[in-house]
Each structure stands twice: as C-alpha cells, then as structure tokens.
PASEBA-1860 file (N, C-alpha, C; in nm, 3 decimals):
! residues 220
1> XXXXXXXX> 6.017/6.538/0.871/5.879/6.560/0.917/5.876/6.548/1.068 ~ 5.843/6.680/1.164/5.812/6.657/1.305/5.734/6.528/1.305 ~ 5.616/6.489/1.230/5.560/6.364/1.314/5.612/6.268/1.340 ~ 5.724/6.222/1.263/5.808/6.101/1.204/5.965/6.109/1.271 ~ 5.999/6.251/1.246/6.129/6.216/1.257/6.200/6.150/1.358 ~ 6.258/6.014/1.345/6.329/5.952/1.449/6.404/6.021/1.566 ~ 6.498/6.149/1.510/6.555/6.210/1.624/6.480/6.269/1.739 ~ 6.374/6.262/1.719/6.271/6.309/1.813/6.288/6.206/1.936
9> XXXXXXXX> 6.337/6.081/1.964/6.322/5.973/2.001/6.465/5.983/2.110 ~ 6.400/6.042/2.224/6.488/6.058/2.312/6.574/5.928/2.383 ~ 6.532/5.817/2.311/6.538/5.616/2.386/6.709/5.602/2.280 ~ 6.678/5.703/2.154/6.766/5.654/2.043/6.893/5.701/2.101 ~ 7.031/5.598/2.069/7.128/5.634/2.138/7.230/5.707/2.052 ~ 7.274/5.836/2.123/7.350/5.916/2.092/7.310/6.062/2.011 ~ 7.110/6.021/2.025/7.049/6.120/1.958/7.011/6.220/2.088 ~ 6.983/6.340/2.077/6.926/6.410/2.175/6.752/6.441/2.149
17> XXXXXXXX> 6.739/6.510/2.255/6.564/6.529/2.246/6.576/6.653/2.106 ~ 6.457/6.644/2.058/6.439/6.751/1.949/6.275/6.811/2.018 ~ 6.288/6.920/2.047/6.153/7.009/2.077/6.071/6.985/1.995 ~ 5.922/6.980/1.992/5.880/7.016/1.869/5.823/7.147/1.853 ~ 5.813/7.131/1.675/5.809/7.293/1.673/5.692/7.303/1.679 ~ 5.655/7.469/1.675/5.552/7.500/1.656/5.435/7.439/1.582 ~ 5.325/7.454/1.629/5.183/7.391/1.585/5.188/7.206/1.599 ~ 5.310/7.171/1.676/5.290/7.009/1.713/5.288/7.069/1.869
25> XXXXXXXX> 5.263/6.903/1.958/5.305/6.903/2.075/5.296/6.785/2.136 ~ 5.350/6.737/2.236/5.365/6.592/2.251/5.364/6.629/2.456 ~ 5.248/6.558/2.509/5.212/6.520/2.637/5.279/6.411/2.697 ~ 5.340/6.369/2.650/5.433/6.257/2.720/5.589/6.228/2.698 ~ 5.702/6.186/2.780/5.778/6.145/2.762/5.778/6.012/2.634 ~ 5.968/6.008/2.611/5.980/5.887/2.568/5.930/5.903/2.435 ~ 5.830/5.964/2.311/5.796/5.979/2.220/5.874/5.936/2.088 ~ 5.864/5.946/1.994/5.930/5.911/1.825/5.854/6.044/1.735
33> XXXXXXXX> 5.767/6.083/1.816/5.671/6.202/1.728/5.679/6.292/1.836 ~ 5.610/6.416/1.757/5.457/6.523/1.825/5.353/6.470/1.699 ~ 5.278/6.555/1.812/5.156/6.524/1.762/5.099/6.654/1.693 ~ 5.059/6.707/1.570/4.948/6.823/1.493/4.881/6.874/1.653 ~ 4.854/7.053/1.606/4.790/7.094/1.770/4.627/7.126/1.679 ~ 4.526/7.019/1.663/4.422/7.023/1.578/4.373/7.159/1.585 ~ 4.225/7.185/1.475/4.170/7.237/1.485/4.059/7.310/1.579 ~ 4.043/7.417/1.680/3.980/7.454/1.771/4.095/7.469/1.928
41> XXXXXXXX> 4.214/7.410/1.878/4.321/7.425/1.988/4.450/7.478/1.990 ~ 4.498/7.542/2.073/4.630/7.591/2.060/4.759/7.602/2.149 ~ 4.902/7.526/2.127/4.990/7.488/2.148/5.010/7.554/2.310 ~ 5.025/7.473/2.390/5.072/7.557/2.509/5.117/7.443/2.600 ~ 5.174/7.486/2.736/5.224/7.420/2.828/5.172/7.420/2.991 ~ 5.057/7.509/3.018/4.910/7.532/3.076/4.807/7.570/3.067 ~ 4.701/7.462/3.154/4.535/7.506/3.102/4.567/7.646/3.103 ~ 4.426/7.676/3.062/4.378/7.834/3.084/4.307/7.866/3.245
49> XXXXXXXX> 4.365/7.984/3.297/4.301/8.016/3.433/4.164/7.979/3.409 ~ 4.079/8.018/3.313/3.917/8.024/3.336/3.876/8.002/3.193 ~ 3.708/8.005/3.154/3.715/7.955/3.042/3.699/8.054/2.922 ~ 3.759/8.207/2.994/3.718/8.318/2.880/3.892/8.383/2.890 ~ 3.959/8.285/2.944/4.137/8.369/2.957/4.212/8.274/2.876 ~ 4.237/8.292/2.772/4.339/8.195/2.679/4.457/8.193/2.782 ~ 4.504/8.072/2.778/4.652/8.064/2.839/4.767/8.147/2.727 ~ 4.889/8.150/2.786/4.983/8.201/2.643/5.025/8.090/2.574
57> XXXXXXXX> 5.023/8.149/2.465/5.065/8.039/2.370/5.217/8.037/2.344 ~ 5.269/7.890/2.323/5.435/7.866/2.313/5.433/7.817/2.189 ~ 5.543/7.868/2.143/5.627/7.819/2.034/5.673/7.693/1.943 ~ 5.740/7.686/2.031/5.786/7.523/2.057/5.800/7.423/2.150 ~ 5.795/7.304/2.176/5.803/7.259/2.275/5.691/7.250/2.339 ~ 5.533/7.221/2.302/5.442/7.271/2.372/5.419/7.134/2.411 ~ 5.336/7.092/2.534/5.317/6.979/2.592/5.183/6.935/2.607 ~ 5.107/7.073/2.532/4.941/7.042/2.564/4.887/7.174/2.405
65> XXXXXXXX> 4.734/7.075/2.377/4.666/7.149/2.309/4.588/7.207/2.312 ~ 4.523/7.297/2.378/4.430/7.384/2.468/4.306/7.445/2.392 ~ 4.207/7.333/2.464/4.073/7.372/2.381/4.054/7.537/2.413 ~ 4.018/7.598/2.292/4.016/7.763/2.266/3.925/7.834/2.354 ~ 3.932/7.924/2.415/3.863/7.973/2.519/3.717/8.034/2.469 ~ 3.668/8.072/2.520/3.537/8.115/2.490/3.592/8.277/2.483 ~ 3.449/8.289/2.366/3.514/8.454/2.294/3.650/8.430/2.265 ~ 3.653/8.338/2.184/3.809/8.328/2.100/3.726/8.238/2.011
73> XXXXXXXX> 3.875/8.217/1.864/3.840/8.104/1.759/3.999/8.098/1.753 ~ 4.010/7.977/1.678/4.143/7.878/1.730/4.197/7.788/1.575 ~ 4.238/7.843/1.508/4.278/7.765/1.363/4.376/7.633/1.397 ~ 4.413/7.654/1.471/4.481/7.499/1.519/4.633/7.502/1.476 ~ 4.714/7.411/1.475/4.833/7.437/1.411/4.924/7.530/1.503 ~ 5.014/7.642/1.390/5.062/7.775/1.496/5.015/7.825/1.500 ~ 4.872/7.840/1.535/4.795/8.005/1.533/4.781/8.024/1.676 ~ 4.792/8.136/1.685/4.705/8.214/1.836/4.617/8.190/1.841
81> XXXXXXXX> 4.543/8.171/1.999/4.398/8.262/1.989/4.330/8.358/1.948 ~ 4.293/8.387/1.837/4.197/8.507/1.819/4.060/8.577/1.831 ~ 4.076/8.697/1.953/3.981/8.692/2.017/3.821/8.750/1.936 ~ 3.715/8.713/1.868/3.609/8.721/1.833/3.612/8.916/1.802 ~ 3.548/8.953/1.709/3.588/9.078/1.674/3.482/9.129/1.691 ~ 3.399/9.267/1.720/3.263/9.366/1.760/3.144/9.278/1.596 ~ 3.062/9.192/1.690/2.970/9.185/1.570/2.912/9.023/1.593 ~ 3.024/8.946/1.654/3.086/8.814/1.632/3.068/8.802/1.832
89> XXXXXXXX> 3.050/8.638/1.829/3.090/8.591/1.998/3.059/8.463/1.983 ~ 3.117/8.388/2.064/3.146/8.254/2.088/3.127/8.191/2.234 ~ 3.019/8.108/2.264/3.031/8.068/2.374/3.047/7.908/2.404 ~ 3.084/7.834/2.362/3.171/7.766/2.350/3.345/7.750/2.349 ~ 3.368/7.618/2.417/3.517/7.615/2.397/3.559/7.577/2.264 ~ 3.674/7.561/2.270/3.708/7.437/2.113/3.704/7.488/1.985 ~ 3.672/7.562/1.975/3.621/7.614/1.855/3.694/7.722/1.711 ~ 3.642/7.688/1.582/3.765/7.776/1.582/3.685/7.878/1.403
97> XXXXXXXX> 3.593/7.917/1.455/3.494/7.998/1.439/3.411/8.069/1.495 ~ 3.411/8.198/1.509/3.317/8.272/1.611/3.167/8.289/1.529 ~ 3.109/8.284/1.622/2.946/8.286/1.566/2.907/8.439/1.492 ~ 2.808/8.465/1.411/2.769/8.594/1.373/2.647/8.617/1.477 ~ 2.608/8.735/1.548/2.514/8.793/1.579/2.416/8.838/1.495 ~ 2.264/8.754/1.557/2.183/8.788/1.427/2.116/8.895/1.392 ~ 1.995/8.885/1.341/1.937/9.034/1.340/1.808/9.028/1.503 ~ 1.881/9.145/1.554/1.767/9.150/1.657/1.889/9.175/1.799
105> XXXXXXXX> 1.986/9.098/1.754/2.098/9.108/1.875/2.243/9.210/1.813 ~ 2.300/9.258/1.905/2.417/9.346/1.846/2.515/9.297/1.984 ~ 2.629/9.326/1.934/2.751/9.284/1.995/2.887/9.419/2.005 ~ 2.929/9.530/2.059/3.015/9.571/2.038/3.186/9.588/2.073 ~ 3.136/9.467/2.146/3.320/9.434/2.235/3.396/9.309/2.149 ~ 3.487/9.336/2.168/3.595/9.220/2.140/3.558/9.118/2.222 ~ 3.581/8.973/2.182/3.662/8.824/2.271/3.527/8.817/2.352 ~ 3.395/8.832/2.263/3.240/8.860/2.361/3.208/8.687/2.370
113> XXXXXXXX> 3.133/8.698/2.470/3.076/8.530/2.503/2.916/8.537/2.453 ~ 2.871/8.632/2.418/2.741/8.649/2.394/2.702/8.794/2.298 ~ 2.567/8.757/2.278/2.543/8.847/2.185/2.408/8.936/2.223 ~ 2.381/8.977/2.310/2.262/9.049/2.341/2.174/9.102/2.229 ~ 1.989/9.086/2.296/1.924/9.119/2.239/1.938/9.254/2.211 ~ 1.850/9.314/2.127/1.831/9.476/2.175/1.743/9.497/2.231 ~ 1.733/9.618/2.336/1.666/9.674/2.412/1.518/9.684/2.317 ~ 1.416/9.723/2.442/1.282/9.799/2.392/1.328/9.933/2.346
121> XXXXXXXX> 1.266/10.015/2.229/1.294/10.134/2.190/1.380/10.088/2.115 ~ 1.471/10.008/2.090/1.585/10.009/1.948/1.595/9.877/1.847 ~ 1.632/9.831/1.767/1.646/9.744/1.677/1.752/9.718/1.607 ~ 1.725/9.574/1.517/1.876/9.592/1.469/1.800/9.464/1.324 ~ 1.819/9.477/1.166/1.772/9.416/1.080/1.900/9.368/0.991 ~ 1.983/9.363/1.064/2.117/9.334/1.022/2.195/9.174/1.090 ~ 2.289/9.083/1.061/2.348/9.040/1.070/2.465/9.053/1.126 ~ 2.571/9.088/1.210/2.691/9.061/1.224/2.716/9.261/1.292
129> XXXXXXXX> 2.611/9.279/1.340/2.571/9.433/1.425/2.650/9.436/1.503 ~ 2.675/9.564/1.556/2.769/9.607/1.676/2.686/9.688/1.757 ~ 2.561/9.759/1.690/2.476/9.809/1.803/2.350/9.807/1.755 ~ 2.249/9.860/1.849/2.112/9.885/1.788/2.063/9.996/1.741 ~ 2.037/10.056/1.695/2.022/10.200/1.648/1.866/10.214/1.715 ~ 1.784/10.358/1.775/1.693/10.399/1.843/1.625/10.355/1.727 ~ 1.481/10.309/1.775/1.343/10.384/1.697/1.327/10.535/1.643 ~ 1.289/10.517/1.476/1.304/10.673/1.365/1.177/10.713/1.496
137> XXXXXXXX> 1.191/10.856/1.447/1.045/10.950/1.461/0.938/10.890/1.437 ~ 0.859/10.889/1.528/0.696/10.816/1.441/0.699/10.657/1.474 ~ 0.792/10.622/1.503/0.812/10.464/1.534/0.844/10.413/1.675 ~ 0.785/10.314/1.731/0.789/10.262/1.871/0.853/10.093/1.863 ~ 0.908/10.041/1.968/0.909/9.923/1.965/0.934/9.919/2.143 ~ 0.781/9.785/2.155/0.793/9.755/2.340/0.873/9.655/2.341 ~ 0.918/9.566/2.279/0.985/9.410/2.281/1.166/9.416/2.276 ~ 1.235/9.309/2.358/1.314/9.280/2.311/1.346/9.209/2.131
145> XXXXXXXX> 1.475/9.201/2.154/1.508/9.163/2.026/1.474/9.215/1.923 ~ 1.420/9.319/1.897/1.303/9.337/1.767/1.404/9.334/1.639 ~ 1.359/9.347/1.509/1.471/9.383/1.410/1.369/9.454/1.353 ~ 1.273/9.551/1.344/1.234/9.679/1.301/1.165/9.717/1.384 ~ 1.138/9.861/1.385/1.027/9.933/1.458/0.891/9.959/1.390 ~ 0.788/9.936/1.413/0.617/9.950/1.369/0.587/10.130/1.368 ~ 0.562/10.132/1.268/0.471/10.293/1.299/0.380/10.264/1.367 ~ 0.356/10.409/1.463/0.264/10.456/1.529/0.182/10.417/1.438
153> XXXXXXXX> 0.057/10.391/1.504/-0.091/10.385/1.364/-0.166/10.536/1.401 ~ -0.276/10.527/1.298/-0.335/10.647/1.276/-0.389/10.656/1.430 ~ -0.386/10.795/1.427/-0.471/10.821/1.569/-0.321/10.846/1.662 ~ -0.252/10.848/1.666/-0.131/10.851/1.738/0.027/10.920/1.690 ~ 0.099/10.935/1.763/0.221/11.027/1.726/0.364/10.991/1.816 ~ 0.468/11.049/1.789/0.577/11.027/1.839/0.697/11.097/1.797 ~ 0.731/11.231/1.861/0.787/11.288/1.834/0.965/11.289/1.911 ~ 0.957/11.142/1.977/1.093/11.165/2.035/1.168/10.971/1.949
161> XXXXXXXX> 1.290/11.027/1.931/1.355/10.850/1.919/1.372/10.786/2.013 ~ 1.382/10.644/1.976/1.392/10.539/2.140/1.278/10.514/2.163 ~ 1.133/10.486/2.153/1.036/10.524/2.223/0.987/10.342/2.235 ~ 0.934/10.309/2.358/0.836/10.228/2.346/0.677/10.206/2.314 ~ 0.645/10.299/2.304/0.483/10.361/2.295/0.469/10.453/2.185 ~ 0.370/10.475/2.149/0.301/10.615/2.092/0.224/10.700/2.141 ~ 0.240/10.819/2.131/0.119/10.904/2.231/-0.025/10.912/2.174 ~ -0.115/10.903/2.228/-0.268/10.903/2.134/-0.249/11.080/2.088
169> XXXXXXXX> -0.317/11.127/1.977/-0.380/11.245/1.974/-0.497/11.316/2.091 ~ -0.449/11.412/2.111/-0.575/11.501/2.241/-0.699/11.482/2.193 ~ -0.760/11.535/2.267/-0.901/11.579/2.202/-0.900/11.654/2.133 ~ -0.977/11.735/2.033/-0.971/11.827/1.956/-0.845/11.807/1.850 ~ -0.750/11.711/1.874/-0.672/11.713/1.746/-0.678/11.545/1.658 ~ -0.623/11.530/1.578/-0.667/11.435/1.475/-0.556/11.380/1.419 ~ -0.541/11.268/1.351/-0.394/11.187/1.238/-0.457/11.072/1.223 ~ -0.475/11.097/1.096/-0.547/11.038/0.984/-0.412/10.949/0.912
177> XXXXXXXX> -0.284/10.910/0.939/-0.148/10.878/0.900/-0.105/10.737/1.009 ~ -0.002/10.673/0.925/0.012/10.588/0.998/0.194/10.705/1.049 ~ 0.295/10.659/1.153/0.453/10.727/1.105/0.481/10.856/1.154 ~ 0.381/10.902/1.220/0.354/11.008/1.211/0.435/11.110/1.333 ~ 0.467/11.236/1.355/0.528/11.309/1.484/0.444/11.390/1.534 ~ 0.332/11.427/1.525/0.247/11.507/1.554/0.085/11.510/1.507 ~ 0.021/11.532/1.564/-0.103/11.543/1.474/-0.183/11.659/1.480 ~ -0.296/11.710/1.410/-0.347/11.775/1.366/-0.452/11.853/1.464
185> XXXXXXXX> -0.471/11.963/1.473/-0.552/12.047/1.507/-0.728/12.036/1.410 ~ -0.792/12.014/1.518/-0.972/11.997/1.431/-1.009/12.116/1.417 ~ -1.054/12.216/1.309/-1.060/12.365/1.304/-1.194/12.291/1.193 ~ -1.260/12.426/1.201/-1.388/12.472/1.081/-1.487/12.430/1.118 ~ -1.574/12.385/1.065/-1.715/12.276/1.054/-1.729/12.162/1.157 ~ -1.546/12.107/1.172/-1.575/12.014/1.243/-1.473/11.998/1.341 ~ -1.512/12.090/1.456/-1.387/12.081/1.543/-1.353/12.025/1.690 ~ -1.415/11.876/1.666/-1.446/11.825/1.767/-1.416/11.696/1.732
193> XXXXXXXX> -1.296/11.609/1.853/-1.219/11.483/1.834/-1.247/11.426/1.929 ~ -1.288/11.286/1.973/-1.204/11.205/2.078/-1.040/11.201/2.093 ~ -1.011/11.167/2.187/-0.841/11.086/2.206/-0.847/11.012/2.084 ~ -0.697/10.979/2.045/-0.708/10.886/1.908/-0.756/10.901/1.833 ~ -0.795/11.024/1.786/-0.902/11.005/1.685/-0.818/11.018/1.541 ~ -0.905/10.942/1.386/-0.823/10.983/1.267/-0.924/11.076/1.209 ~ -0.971/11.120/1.270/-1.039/11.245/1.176/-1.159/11.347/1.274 ~ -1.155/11.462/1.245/-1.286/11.574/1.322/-1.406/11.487/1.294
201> XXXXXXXX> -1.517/11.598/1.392/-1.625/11.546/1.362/-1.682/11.700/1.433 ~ -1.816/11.676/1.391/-1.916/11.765/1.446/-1.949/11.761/1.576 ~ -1.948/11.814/1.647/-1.965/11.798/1.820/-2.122/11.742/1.842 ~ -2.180/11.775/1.783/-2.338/11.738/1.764/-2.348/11.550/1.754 ~ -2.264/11.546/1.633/-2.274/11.378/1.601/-2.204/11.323/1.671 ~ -2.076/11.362/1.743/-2.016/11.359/1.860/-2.117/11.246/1.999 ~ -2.252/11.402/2.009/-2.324/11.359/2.116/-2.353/11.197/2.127 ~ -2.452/11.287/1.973/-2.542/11.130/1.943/-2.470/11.015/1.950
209> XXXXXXXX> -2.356/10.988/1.928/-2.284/10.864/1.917/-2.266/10.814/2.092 ~ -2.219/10.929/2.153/-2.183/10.885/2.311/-2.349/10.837/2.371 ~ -2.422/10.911/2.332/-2.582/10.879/2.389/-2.596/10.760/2.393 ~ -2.600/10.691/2.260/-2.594/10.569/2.175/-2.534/10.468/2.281 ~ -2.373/10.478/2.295/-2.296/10.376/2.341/-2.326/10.349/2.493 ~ -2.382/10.468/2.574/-2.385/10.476/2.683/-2.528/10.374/2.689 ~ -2.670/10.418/2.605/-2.763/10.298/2.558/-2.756/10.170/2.569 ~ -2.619/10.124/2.456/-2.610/9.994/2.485/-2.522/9.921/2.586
217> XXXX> -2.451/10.009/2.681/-2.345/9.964/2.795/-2.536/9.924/2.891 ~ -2.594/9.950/2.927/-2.734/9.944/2.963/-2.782/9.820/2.937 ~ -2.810/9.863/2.806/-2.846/9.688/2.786/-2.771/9.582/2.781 ~ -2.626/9.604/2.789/-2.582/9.454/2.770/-2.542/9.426/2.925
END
C-alpha cells in the first residue's frame, strides 16, 4: 500500500526513495507515506499560473495537490482536470463537479466560469442549455434571463423573430388574437380603428366616444 509502505522511508537504511504513484503525493521530505490527492484536487508539482489555467498534471512523484481550477471539475485521485463541457460552468476552485446552467441562462464554450443570462428577444426553458433560441413569430421578450416569450396581446403583431416589443395595429386595421404576425384590415359597415385596436367600429361611434373623452379630460 503507497500509504504505508515502509520503503517509502527514505531515513530506512539500505532502502531507497520510492516515488509515489499516481493519485498520492507527499509535500515534504523524510516521509514513511504519500498522501491520497483528495477529492476537488489534482496531483502536480506547481500551482496553477491563474485561477482558470490548470497546471499539468504528473504522474508520479507529485509533491502538491492542486485545488481544481475554475471551469474545471477534479475527481481527485489520478484524474485530470476536466474542463466543464457547453451547458455546464464552474466558478469556484476545488471542486469536482461542474454546475448545470439553469433555465433562463445558456452556456456554449468549454472550461466556462459562468453561465450567462439570455439576452432581451431570446429565451431558454431548459436546464443544462448551450444557447438561447430567438422569440417564435408573434412573441416578444424585453428582459434578461427570461425562460419563455409572452404573446403579443390582442391589438398588436410581430412579424419578425428576436423581438423585444410588439407593433400596435394602424388605424384602420384590427387583431382581435393574442400570438399574432399581422393584423387585420377594417372593411364593410365598420371600417374605422384606433391604433391597437381588437376590433372595427363605425366611424360615427368612433366620434361620439372621442367627444366624450375629450368631455371628461375637462372636467377632471
């Protein structure tokens, strides 16, 4: 057993040093052991330049156990660093599990330290994402992070993907729909709309209503 074995014990006479192997490592002279390279660390013989550059990892003989770099996970023992895979990121050292990206954030690089929201215009209702996919037809989103997009409501349209907004309907046209890419032309009997509007009206009742509102902007 590397932890135990006496020949390890460079003091013992007529024994020589014994390396240890892989997934031990021992920081000091003079020893009887190595030591297990735990969980979240991995076998080596210098820090890491920075805290997102794994040092290389050695074999045998390692003299240090090197908390796991960020955007890496670290099984401990002989394992490598392995750097966090499109979906997954870790910002922490030590560690020897990479986090999942939730719904609302997407991730598409390797060995990532983070997991970004998604943009306005796109979403993500998934777990462990690599991107955000645009807002469908008919659907807007102004916010970060979102994990779905809202239909346009009635009175409004959207005929491009990505969108933050909805466009109102013109005058003279109508959408009576929530989802919608276009709306409706006011023809016949009743061919007369405000902006936004979900339905025609008679240009007449039209009046009376603006008469009305303009009335009570007056009195209040």
């Amino acid at each position: 057993d590397p932890m135990t074995n006496p020949l390890n014990n460079p003091n013992e006479p007529g024994n020589a040093p014994i390396a240890c192997p892989c997934g031990y490592y021992q920081p000091q002279t003079g020893q009887t052991k190595c030591l297990i390279v735990p969980v979240g660390t991995y076998p080596a013989n210098v820090e890491q330049s920075n805290e997102t550059t794994p040092s290389t990892m050695i074999r045998t003989a390692a003299t240090k156990a090197v908390k796991c770099a960020k955007g890496y996970q670290c099984a401990g023992a002989c394992n490598a660093p392995v750097a966090c895979t499109p979906g997954h990121y870790q910002n922490e050292r030590g560690k020897n599990v990479c986090k999942n990206c939730e719904p609302g954030h997407a991730q598409g690089n390797y060995a990532a330290t983070e997991c970004p929201e998604c943009t306005p215009g796109h979403y993500q209702s998934n777990y462990e994402a690599t991107s955000c996919p645009e807002c469908n037809l008919g659907h807007y989103q102004p916010n970060y992070g979102a994990t779905e997009c809202p239909a346009c409501p009635a009175g409004t349209h959207q005929s491009v993907k990505g969108k933050t907004y909805c466009d109102d309907c013109k005058c003279g046209e109508y959408n009576p729909y929530e989802g919608q890419t276009s709306c409706y032309k006011c023809t016949g009997a009743l061919p007369y709309s405000p902006e936004a509007s979900t339905a025609c009206s008679n240009l007449e009742d039209n009046q009376k209503e603006f008469i009305l509102r303009e009335k009570l902007k007056i009195i209040h």
